[in-house]
N, C-alpha and C positions, 0 to 999 in steps of 0.2 A: 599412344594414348589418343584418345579420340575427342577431338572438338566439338563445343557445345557449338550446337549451331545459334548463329545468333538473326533473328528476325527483325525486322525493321518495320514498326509499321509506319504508316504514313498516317500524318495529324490531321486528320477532320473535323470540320462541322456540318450539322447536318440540319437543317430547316423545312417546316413544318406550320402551316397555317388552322385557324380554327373558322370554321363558316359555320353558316345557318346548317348546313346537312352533317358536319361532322364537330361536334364536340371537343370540350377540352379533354377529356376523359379518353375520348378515343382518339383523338391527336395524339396522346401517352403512350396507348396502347400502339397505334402506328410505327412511332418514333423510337417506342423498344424496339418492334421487330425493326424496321429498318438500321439499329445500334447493331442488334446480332449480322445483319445481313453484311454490314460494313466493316464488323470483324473478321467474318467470313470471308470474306475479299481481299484481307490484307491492312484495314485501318483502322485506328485508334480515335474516337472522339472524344476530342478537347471540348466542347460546347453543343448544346442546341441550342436553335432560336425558334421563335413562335410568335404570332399576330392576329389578332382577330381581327376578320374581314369579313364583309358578306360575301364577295368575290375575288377570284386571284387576280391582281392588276396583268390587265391584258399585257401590259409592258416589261413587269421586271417581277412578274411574278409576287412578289412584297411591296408596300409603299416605297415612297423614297427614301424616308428617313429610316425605319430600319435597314434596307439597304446598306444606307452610308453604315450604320453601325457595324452592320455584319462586316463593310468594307475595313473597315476601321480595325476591329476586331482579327479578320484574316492578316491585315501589313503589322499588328505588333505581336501578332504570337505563334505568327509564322507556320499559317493555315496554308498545307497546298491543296485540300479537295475541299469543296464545298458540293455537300450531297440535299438534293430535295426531295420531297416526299411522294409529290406527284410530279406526274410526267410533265415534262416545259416543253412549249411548243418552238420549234427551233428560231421564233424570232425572239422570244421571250431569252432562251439560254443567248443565240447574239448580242441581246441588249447589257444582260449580267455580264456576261465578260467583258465588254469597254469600259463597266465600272469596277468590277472586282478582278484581279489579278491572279488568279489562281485556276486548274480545276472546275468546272462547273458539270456535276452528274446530276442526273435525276434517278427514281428507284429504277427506271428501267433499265437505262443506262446499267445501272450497279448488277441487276439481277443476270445483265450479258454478259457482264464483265466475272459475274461467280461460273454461269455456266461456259464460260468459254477458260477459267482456268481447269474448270472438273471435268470437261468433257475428253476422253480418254480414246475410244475409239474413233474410226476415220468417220462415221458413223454420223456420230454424238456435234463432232466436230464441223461436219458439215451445216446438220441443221444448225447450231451456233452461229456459225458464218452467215445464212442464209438470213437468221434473226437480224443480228447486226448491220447487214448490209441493207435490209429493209430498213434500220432504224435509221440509217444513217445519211441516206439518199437525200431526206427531204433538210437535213445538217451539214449539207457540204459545204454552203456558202457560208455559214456562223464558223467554221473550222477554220478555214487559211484564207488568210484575207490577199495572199498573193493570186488566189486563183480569178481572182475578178479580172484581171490583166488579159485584154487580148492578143491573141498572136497574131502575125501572118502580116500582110500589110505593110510598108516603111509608112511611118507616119501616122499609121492606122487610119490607111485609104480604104485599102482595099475590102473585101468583105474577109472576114475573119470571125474562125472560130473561137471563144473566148476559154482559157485554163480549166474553168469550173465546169463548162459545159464538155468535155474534152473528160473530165473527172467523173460528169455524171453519166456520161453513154459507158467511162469503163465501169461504176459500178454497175448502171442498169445490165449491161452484158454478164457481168460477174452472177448476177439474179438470176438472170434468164440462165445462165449454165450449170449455177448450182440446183436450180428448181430440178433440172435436165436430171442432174445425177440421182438426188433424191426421189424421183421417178422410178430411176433403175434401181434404186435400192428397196425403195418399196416394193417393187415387182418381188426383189429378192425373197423380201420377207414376209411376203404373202406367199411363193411360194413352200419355204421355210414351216409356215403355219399350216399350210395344207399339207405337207407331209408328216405334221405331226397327227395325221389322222383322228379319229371322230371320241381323243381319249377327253374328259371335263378338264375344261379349263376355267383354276379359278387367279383374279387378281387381285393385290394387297394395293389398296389407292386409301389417299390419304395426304393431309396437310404436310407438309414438308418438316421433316427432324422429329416425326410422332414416335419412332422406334419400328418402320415398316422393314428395314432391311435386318434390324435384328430378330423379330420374328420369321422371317424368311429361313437367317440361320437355324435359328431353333426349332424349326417344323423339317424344313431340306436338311439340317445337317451339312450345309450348305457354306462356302467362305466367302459371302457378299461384302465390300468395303461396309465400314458401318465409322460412323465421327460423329461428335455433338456441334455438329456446324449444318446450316441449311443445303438443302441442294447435293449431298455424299452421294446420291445417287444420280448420275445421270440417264446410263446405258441401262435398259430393260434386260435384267437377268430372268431367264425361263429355266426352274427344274424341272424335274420329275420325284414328285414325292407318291408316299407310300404309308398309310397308315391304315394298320391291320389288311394289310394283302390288298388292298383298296386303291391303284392308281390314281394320280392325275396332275395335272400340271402347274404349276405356281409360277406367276410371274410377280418379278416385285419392279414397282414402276417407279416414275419422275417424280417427286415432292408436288403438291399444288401449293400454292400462296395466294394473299389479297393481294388485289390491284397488278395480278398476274398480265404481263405483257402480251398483248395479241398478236405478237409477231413469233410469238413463240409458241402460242395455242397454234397458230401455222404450221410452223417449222415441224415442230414437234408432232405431227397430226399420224407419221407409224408408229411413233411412239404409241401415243393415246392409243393406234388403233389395237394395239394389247389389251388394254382396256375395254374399247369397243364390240369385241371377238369375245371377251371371257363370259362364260356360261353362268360364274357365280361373281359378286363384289365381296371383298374382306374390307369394311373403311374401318384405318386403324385412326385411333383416336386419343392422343395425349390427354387423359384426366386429371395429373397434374397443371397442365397449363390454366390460367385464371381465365383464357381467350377461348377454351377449347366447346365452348356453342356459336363463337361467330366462325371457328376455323371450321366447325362442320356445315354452316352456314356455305364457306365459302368451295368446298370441296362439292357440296349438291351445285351449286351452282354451274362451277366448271364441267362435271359430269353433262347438266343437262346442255350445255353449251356442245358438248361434241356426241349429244344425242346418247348416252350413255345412261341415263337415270331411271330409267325400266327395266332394269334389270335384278335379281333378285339380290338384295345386301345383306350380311349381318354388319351390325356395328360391336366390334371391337373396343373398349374401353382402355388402353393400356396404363403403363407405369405408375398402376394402383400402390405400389410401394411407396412411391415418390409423393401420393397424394395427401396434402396437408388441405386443412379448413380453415377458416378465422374461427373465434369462437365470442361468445359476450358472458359477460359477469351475469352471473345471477343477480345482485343489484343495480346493475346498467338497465334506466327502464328508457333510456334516451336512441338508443342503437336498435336502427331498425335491422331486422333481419333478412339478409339478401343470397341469393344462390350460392354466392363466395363462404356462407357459413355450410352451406350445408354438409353434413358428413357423409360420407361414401355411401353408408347403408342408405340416405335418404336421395341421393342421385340415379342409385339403383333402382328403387323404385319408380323415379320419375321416370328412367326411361326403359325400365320394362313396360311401366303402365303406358308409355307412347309406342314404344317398337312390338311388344310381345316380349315372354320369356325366352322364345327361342331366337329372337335377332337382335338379343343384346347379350354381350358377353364382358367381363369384365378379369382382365388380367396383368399378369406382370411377365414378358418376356423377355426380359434380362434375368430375373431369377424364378422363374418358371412355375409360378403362383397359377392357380386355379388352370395349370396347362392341360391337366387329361379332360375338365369338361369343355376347352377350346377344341381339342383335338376330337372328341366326342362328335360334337354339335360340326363341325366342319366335314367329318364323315359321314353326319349324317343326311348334312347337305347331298353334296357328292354323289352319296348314294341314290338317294332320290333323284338326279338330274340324271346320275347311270341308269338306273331299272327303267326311267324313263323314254329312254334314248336306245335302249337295250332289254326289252322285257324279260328275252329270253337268260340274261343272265342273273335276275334276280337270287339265285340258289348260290353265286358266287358267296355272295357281300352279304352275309346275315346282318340283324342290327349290332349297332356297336356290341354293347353288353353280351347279345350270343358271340359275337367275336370275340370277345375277352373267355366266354367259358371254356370257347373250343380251342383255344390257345392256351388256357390251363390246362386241359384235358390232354393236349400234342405232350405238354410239357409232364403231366404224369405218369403218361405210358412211358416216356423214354427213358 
């Protein structure tokens, strides 16, 4: 018989401040995703805490007094991680741990620590490492308070190297050798991409857990990992898809996210460069999510960050299935009406009338809702960036619809 496996997670809290630039509203909205992120990872939140401040105390991150509290809080209910929202500069997490006993991560921290259990290939795994050990360089000293101790010397006359400094030439070297490798591997995969010759290459990019890898499946035919956890996708999967006799290549890429860490828009720079190289963009686009205008907010962003944002898009709308509205009473004359009501039909409108008809698409790829005009519109991309790149093959690739007749017609005669 076979055992349940049993999970353990580990007890969290996770802290979050409100300033002048971010709201209490979006504090919330942070503090969700960062709850999934820390499930994702393996943990369970016991509590959030929160504070308005106009600025993060240069020192402990939070005043003092909630400090103690959160202190307080971690020794009776038997908190071992305390997670924060934003990134602590490593005197700041120093300071937190002489007072709080536990754990001390910040999101970035957390986001190393998702992609460094999901990273699969030797690949995936390097730039992980290479993130991490950049993040971690300038946190050596907040880590092990033995390293402060000098060697060498009796007495500690002599001139002597001290543990920490001793720690930070091995990371610095461990940098400098991974940067080394990830060099050779880029070479690899440049050359990799040049021998996939002069066929269109399109990319699926998009905010992280939109449903990019199950679309993948459902166009490739394809067995990509796919989980309702962030980050399922590390390693850049490339097919070769095929729709109406029509090659070309589909990569499905890395999740983006807010307050995405720069040491991994680094790391990760052959990844992107999938992205960078592809002739068409697919941004898929969770329409169920309430978030899902700041997450395209944040997806343009990253794009133009790695020079990616000229490039020609459709935007994909997915898990139309999934998508609910608020609604208000016909006698509620008190409720104002905001985005969050709106119904699909009036969303669609909104961003046809901003993108065009033809670079907005709206669908469900888990069960394969308005798929033949995704598949349409995507061909007919394609086709246009082939005839273009290829005049002479123009008599291949009729337009979709002639393809659908002339493939009735094969299927009549036979």
């Amino acid at each position: 018989m076979l055992e349940k496996e049993v999970i353990n997670f580990e007890r969290t809290a996770i802290v979050g401040i409100v300033t002048q630039n971010q709201s209490e509203e979006k504090l919330n909205e942070y503090l969700d995703e960062l709850e999934f992120l820390t499930f994702t990872a393996g943990g369970e939140v016991i509590k959030r805490f929160s504070q308005k401040m106009e600025r993060p105390n240069p020192k402990t991150f939070m005043g003092t007094g909630k400090i103690e509290e959160i202190n307080l809080f971690v020794k009776e209910n038997d908190i071992s991680t305390l997670i924060f929202d934003d990134e602590l500069s490593p005197s700041q997490q120093k300071n937190i741990s002489k007072i709080i006993d536990c754990k001390i991560l910040d999101r970035t921290n957390l986001i190393l620590d998702i992609f460094a259990q999901r990273a699969e290939s030797s690949y995936a795994r390097t730039q992980v490492e290479l993130a991490q050990c950049i993040y971690l360089l300038p946190r050596l000293s907040g880590l092990w308070t033995h390293l402060e101790r000098q060697k060498g010397g009796i007495g500690m006359r002599g001139p002597g190297e001290t543990e920490i400094e001793t720690d930070r030439r091995i990371v610095r070297d461990r940098i400098s050798l991974l940067k080394e490798k990830i060099k050779t591997i880029d070479k690899q995969m440049g050359v990799q991409r040049s021998n996939r010759g002069a066929m269109v290459r399109v990319a699926l990019v998009g905010y992280t857990n939109v449903g990019k890898s199950t679309l993948m499946n459902a166009i490739g035919k394809s067995d990509v990992f796919v989980e309702n956890k962030l980050f399922a996708t590390l390693d850049t999967t490339v097919r070769k898809v095929v729709i109406k006799n029509l090659p070309f290549l589909l990569s499905d890429t890395v999740g983006f996210i807010r307050k995405l860490p720069t040491q991994l828009v680094d790391s990760f720079k052959s990844t992107l460069d999938e992205v960078r190289e592809a002739d068409l963009l697919l941004h898929i686009v969770d329409i169920s999510h309430p978030d899902f205008e700041d997450h395209i907010e944040s997806v343009n962003q990253t794009l133009q960050d790695i020079k990616a944002h000229e490039k020609p898009v459709i935007m994909v709308f997915n898990k139309i299935d999934a998508y609910k509205h608020l609604t208000i009473d016909e006698d509620d004359l008190m409720t104002e009406k905001t985005p969050r009501h709106y119904t699909l039909d009036e969303w669609k409108a909104t961003w046809m009338h901003r993108l065009g008809e033809d670079n907005a698409l709206f669908i469900s790829a888990s069960n394969k809702e308005n798929f033949e005009e995704f598949r349409e519109r995507v061909y007919e991309a394609v086709r246009q960036i082939h005839i273009t790149r290829f005049p002479y093959n123009k008599f291949l690739y009729p337009d979709y619809k002639d393809a659908i007749e002339k493939e009735e017609q094969e299927q009549d005669e036979e």
